[in-house]
Steps between C-alpha positions, in 0.01 A plus 500: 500500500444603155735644257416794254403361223283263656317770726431683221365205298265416817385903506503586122758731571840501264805473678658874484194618698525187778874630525373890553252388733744294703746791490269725617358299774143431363491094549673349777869351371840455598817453301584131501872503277430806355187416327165592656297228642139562603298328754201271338253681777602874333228702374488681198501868627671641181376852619495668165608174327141329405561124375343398121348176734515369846500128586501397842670189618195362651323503118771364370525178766116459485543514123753230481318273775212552230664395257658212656212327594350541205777346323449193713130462462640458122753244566280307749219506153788395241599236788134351468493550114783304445382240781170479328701431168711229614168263611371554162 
């Protein structure tokens, strides 16, 4: 479950418009405390609201598993630098 602010980061929405559309019924939520909390599989049917960007979860996982392998390809290559170093 999401909160506001963190839908509307994911959805380029701001938050006053993720709080309409929740009151309103346009993304699936519930009231968790008295704070809306939004399930991480809603979709962002705005209906008249349109958001600035949308970034999907998936994008953002593959983008990260991109990133993270390609951070340890450069480790693994400083590894053998230094390795290479030290016989010198």
């Amino acid at each position: 479950m999401l909160t506001v602010q963190e839908y509307a980061n994911l959805m380029g929405f701001n938050s006053s418009s993720v709080r309409r559309m929740c009151e309103k019924g346009r993304i699936p939520c519930q009231k968790v405390g008295g704070r809306w909390r939004i399930s991480v599989d809603s979709p962002a049917s705005g209906g008249d609201e349109k958001p600035s960007h949308a970034i999907h979860i998936d994008s953002i996982a593959n983008g990260i598993s991109d990133l993270i392998s390609a951070l340890s390809g450069i480790q693994q290559s400083l590894v053998e630098l230094k390795e290479g170093r030290g016989d010198s």
